[in-house]
C-alpha positions in Angstrom: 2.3 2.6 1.3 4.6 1.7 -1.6 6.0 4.3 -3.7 5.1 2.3 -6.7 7.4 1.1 -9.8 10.2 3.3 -11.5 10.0 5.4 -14.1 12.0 4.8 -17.0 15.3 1.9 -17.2 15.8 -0.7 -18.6 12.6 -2.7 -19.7 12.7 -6.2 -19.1 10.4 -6.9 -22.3 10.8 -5.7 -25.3 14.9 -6.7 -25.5 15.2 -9.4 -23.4 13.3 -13.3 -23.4 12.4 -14.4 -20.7 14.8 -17.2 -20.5 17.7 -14.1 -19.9 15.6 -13.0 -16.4 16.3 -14.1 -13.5 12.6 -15.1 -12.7 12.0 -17.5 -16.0 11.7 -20.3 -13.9 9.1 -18.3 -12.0 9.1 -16.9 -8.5 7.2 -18.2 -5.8 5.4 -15.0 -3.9 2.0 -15.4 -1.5 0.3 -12.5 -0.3 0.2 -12.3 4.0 -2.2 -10.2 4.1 -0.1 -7.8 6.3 -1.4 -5.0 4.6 2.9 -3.1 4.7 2.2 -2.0 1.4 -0.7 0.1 1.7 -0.5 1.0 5.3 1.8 3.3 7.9 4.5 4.5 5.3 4.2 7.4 3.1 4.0 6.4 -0.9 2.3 6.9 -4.1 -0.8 5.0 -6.2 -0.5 6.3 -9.2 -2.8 6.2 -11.3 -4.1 5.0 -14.8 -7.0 6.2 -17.4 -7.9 2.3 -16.7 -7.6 2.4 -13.3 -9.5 5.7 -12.6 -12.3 4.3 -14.5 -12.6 1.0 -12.7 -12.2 2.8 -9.7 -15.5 5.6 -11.0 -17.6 2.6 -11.8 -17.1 0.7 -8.2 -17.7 3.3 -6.2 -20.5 5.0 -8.2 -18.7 8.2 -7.6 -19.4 11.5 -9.7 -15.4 12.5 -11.1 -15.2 15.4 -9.1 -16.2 13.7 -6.3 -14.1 11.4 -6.3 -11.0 13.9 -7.3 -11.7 15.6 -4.4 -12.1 13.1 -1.6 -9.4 10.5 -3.2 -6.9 12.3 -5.3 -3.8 14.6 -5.4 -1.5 15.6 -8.1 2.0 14.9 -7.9 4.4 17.1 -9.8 6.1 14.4 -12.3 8.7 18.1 -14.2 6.5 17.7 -17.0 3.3 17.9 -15.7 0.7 16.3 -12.8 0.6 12.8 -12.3 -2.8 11.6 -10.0 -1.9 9.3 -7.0 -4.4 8.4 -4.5 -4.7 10.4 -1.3 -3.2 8.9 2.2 -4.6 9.6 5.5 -2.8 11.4 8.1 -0.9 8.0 9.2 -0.2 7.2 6.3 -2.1 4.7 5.3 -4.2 4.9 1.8 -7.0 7.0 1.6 -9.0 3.8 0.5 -8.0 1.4 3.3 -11.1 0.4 5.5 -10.7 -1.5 9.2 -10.9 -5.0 7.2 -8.4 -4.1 4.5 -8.8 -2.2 0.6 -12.5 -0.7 0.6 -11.9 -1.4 -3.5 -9.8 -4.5 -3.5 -11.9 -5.8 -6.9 -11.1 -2.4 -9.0 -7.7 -1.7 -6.9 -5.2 0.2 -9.2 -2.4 -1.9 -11.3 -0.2 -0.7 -9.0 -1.7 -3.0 -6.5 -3.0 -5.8 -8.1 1.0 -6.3 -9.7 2.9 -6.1 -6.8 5.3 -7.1 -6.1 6.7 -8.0 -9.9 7.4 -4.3 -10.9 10.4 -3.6 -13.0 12.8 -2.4 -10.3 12.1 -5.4 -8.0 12.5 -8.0 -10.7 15.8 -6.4 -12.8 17.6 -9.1 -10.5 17.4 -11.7 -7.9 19.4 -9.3 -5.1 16.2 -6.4 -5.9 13.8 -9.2 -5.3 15.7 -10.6 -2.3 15.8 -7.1 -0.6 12.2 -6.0 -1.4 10.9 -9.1 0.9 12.5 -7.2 3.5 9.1 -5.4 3.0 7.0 -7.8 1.6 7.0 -11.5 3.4 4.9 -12.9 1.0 8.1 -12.9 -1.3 9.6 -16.2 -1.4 6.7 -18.1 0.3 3.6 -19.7 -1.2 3.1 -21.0 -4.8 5.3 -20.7 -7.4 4.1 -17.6 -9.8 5.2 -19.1 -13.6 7.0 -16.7 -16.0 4.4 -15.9 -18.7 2.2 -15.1 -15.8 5.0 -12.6 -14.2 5.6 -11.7 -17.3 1.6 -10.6 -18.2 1.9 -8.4 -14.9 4.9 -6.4 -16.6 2.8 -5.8 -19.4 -0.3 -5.0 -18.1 1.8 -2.1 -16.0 3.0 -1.0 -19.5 -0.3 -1.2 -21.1 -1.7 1.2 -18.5 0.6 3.7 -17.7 -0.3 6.6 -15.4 -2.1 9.2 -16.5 -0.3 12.8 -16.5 -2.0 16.2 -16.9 -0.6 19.3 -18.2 0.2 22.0 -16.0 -2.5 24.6 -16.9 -5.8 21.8 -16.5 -7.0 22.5 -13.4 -7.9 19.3 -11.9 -10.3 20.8 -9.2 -12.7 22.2 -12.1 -12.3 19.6 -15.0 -15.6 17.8 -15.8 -15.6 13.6 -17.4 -16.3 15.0 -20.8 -13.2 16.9 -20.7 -11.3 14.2 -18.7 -11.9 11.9 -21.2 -11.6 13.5 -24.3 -8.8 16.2 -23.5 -5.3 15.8 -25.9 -3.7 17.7 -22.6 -4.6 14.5 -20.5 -2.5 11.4 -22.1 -1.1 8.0 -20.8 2.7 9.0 -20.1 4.7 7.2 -22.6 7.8 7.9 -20.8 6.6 4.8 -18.7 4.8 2.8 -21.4 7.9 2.3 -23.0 7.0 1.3 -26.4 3.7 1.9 -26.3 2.5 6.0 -28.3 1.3 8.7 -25.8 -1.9 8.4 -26.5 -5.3 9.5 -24.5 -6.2 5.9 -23.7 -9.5 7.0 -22.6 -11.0 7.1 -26.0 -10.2 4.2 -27.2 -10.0 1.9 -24.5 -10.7 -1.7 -26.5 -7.8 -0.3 -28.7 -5.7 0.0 -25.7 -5.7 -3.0 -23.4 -3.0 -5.2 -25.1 0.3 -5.3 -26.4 2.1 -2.7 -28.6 
């Protein structure tokens, strides 16, 4: 598994066009289907109020059930970030024998890879990270504005982060989704408030 996009640096939106990245010709990228980034290496899925609900309404699970057979908390200094679970060989707690179990509500983090910020702040990032991805460089050519609606729907979504006393173990949907201690992190969304983007979800899905 991947260990998903860096927090914070520079963002490649709000000062720059996208005639000063590297990519604003576009990149070409093709996914292999070699499954490298969600399989055999230890990583985190982190993730989002939007991503936690797609995930609720595919698979039908109650919240706490789903907390408890899919999630862990990951200590962010501030307060619990929630990552998806591996297995004990690393591989995500959500991969099945024929690939993602959820591919149609997969988290951001997965339906955006590989244009994270981090791979594309320059053309040597992106030219190492097909070390690990071989789908990098091959296939169709990926056009700027469509690289650069990826970036933003990261941004738009940022991962969700609890505060230290909630205990996730015990928390019910109601509270989930209308606590003020659970928010989108805005030290990732950049520009975007911290906000709980739970409540107001149509509010939330573009561009700040």
């Amino acid at each position: 598994m991947l260990q998903g996009p860096p927090y914070g640096g520079p963002c490649l939106l709000a000062g720059n066009a996208m005639n000063d990245n590297f990519w604003h010709d576009g990149l070409r990228f093709e996914c292999t289907k070699c499954s490298a980034c969600c399989r055999h290496d230890p990583g985190y899925v982190f993730l989002s109020a939007f991503d936690l609900r797609n995930l609720l309404d595919h698979t039908r699970f109650a919240l706490q059930d789903f907390l408890r057979a899919y999630v862990k908390k990951v200590d962010s200094g501030t307060g619990f970030w929630l990552s998806l679970r591996e297995k004990s060989n690393n591989d995500c707690i959500l991969w099945g024998g024929d690939g993602c179990t959820v591919y149609h509500a997969r988290p951001i983090q997965c339906s955006t890879y590989p244009f994270w910020q981090g791979i594309l702040d320059s053309g040597a990032a992106w030219s190492s990270e097909s070390h690990d991805c071989p789908g990098i460089g091959k296939g169709q050519l990926i056009p700027a504005p469509e690289i650069h609606e990826r970036l933003w729907l990261q941004r738009s979504h940022p991962r969700l982060k609890l505060a230290y006393d909630i205990v996730l173990e015990s928390i019910d949907e109601n509270t989930l989704l209308g606590s003020p201690r659970v928010i989108a992190d805005a030290t990732y969304a950049g520009k975007i408030a911290e906000q709980d983007f739970f409540n107001n979800p149509e509010d939330n899905s573009g561009r700040s």
